[in-house]
C-alpha positions in Angstrom: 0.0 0.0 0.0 1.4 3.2 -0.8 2.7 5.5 1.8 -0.4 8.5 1.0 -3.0 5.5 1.1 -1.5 4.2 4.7 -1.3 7.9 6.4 -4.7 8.0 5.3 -6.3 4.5 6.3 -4.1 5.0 9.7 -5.9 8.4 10.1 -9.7 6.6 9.4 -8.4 4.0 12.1 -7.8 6.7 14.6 -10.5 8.9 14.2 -12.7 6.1 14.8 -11.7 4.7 18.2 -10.3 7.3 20.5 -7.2 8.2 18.7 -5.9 5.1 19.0 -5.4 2.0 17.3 -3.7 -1.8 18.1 -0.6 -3.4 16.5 -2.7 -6.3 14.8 -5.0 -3.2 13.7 -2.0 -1.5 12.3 -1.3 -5.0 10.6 -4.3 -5.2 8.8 -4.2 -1.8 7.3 -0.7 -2.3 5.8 1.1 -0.4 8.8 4.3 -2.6 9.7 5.2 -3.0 13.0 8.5 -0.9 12.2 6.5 2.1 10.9 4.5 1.6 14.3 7.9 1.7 16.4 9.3 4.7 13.9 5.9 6.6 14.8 6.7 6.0 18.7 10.2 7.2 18.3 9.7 10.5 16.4 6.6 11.3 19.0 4.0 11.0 16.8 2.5 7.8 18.9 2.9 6.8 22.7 2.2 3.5 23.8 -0.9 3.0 26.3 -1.8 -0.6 27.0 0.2 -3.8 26.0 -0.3 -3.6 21.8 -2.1 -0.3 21.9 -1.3 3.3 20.6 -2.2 6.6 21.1 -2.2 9.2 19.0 -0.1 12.2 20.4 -2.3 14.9 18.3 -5.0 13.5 20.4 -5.7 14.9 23.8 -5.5 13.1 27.0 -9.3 11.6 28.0 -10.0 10.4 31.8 -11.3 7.0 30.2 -8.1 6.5 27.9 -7.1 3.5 29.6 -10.4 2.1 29.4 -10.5 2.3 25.8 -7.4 0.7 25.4 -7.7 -2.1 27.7 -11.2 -3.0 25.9 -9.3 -2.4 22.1 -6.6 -4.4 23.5 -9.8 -8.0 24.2 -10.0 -8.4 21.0 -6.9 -6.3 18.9 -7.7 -7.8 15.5 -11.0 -6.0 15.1 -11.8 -2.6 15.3 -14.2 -0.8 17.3 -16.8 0.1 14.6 -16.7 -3.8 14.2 -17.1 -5.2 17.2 -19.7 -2.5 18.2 -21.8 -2.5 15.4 -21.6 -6.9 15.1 -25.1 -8.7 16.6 -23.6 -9.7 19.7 -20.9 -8.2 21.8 -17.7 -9.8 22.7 -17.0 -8.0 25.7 -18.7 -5.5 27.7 -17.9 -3.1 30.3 -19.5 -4.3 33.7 -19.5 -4.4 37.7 -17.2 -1.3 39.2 -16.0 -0.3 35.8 -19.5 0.1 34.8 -21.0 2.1 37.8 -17.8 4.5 38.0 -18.6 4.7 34.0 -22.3 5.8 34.7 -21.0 8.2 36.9 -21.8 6.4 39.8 -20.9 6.6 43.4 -17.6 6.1 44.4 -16.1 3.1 43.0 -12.8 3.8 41.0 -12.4 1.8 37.0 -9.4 -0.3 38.3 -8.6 -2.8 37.5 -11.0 -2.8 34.4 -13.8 -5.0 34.9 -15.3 -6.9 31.6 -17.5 -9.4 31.3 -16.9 -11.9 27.8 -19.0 -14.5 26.2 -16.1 -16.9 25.6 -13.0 -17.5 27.6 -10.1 -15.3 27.1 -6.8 -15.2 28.8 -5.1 -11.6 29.6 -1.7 -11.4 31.1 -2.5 -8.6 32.8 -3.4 -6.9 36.1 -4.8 -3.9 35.2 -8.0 -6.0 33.7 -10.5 -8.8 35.4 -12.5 -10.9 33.4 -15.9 -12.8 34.0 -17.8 -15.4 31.6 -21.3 -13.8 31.3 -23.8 -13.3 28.0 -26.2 -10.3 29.0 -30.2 -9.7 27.4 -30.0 -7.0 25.1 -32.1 -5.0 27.4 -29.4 -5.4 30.0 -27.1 -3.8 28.2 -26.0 0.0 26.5 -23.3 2.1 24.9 -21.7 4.0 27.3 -19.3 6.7 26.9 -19.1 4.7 23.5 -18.5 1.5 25.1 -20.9 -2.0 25.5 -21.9 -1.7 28.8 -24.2 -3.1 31.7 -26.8 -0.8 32.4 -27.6 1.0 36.0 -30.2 -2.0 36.5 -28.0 -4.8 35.4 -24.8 -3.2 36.9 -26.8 -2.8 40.3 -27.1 -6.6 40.1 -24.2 -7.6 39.3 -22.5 -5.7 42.2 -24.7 -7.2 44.4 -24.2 -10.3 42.6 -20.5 -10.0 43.0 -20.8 -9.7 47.2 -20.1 -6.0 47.0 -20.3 -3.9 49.9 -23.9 -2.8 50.2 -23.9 0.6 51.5 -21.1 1.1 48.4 -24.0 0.1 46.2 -26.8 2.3 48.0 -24.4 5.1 47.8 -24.2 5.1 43.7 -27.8 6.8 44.1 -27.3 9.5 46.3 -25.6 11.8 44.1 -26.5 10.5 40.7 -27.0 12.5 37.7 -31.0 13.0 37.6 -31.3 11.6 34.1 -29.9 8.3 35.8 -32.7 9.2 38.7 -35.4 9.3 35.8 -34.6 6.7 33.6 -34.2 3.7 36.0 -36.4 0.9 34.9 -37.5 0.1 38.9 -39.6 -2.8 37.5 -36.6 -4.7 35.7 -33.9 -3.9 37.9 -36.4 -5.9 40.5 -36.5 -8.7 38.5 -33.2 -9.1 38.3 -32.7 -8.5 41.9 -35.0 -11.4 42.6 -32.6 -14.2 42.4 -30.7 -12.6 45.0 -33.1 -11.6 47.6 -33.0 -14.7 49.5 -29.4 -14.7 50.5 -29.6 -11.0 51.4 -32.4 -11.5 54.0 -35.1 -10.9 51.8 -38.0 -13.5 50.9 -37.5 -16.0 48.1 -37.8 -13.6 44.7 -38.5 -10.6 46.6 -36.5 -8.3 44.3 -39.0 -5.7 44.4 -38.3 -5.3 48.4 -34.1 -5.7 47.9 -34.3 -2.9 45.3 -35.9 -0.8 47.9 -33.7 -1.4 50.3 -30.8 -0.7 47.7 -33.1 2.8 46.9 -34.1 3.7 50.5 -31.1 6.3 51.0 -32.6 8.0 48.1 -36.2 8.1 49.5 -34.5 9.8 52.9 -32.4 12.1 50.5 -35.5 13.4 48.4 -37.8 13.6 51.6 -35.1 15.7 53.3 -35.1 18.4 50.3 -38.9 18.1 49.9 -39.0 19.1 53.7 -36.4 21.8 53.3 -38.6 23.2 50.2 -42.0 23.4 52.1 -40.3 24.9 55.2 -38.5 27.5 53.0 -41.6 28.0 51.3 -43.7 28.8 54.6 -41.1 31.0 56.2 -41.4 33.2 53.3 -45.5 33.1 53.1 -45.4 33.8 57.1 -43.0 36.7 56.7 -45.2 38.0 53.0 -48.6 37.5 55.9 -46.4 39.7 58.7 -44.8 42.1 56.6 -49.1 42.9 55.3 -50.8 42.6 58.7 -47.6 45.2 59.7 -48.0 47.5 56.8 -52.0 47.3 56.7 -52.2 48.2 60.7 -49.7 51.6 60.2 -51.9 52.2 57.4 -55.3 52.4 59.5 -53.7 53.7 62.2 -51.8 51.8 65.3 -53.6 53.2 67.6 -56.5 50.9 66.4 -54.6 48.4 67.5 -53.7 47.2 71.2 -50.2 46.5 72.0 -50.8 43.0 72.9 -52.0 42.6 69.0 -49.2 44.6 67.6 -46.6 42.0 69.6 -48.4 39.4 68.4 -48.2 40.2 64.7 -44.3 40.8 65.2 -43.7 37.7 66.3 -45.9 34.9 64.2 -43.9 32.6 62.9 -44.6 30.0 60.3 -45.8 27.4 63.3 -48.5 30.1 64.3 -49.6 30.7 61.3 -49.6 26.6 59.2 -48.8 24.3 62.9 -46.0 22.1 62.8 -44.9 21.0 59.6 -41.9 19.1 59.7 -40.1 16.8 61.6 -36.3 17.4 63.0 -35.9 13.5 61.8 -35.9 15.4 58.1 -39.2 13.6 57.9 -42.8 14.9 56.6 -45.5 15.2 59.4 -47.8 12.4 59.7 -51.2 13.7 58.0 -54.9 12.5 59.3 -54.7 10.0 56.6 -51.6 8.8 58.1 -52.9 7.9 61.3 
């Protein structure tokens, strides 16, 4: 292939998968594994991962290694391939996937992949697990297979993970995680597991709450916050009128003892007690 045609089909190669691209990549576009070490020595590619390169005209990206260490599963076949083939050959799943999500406070090391066939790796920076996923279990993330938020939630507790590490992803997720979380499913996937955590047999629908039930206190907390916020600033609107209206007419209207009153009304005078100090709402007559 001539040198133009090579620059050119390396460049397509790059574009395509993170600015990067493997030695057995390189191989099938004509790139010789000399040109490859050339391009390292005159700066124009740095090495990443065992038999992948990076592109130095390409900026650095928080999820390089990542990319790599997935290009590097299967280094024959591009990304476009393997993404766009029926079936995925590996996906990104467990910690990997929730830090991936953007969820709670698990790190991406060692990268954590789940295969459909058995694959050796020499080396420490990935961990490997023999698992074939439903479709709907699984998404392109940050342009990579991966578990979804209900299927990675399983998994995790599949895997014996600490469970308040796995409540915690919740608590500050991004809303659009909030939103689109499919309670129904990832409760049917829970259900195999509910047993051994202390749940009835196929009770996923009770172990997802208990996964969720930081979030309930979270959201009950601001919804609390916002209607005692709220009131303090109706009760002070009422005060600031009943004030202005009785300098209006005349105080002397007034008696003292009424004048003290109005200065002092606060939001329990004026709507009773409306929230607990346990961040709770009040207990209504339908309540009780």
């Amino acid at each position: 292939m001539k040198s133009d045609k090579l620059e050119v089909s390396f460049k397509d190669l790059v574009a395509s998968q993170w600015g990067m691209i493997t030695t057995a990549q390189a191989g099938r576009a004509g790139i010789s594994r000399s040109t490859l070490s050339r391009m390292v020595g005159n700066g124009k590619l740095e090495r990443v991962f065992r038999g992948v390169y990076r592109s130095t005209n390409v900026p650095v990206d928080s999820k390089e290694g990542l990319y790599a260490a997935w290009l590097a599963l299967s280094p024959s076949r591009t990304g476009d391939e393997r993404i766009f083939s029926e079936s995925y050959d590996s996906v990104v799943s467990l910690e990997t996937a929730a830090w991936l999500h953007g969820l709670g406070d698990f790190v991406p090391e060692p990268y954590r992949f789940s295969i459909t066939d058995r694959k050796q790796v020499n080396s420490n920076e990935v961990r490997l697990k023999i698992k074939k996923y439903p479709k709907e279990s699984l998404t392109i993330c940050a342009g990579l297979p991966t578990t979804t938020v209900e299927q990675t939630v399983a998994d995790l507790v599949e895997d014996h993970t600490d469970f308040s590490l796995i409540q915690d992803m919740f608590l500050n997720a991004p809303m659009e995680v909030i939103q689109n979380l499919d309670f129904d499913y990832m409760a049917k996937l829970l259900s195999p597991l509910a047993k051994r955590n202390g749940f009835k047999t196929n009770d996923g629908q009770a172990l997802c709450l208990e996964i969720l039930h930081p979030l309930q206190d979270k959201w009950a907390k601001v919804i609390t916050d916002v209607v005692d916020r709220s009131q303090q600033r109706v009760a002070s609107l009422i005060q600031e009128e009943l004030l202005k209206n009785a300098s209006m007419i005349g105080e002397s209207l007034f008696s003292p003892h009424l004048l003290k009153n109005i200065s002092t009304l606060s939001t329990d005078k004026i709507f009773g007690k409306t929230s607990s100090k346990d961040g709770h709402l009040p207990e209504t007559n339908k309540d009780k």
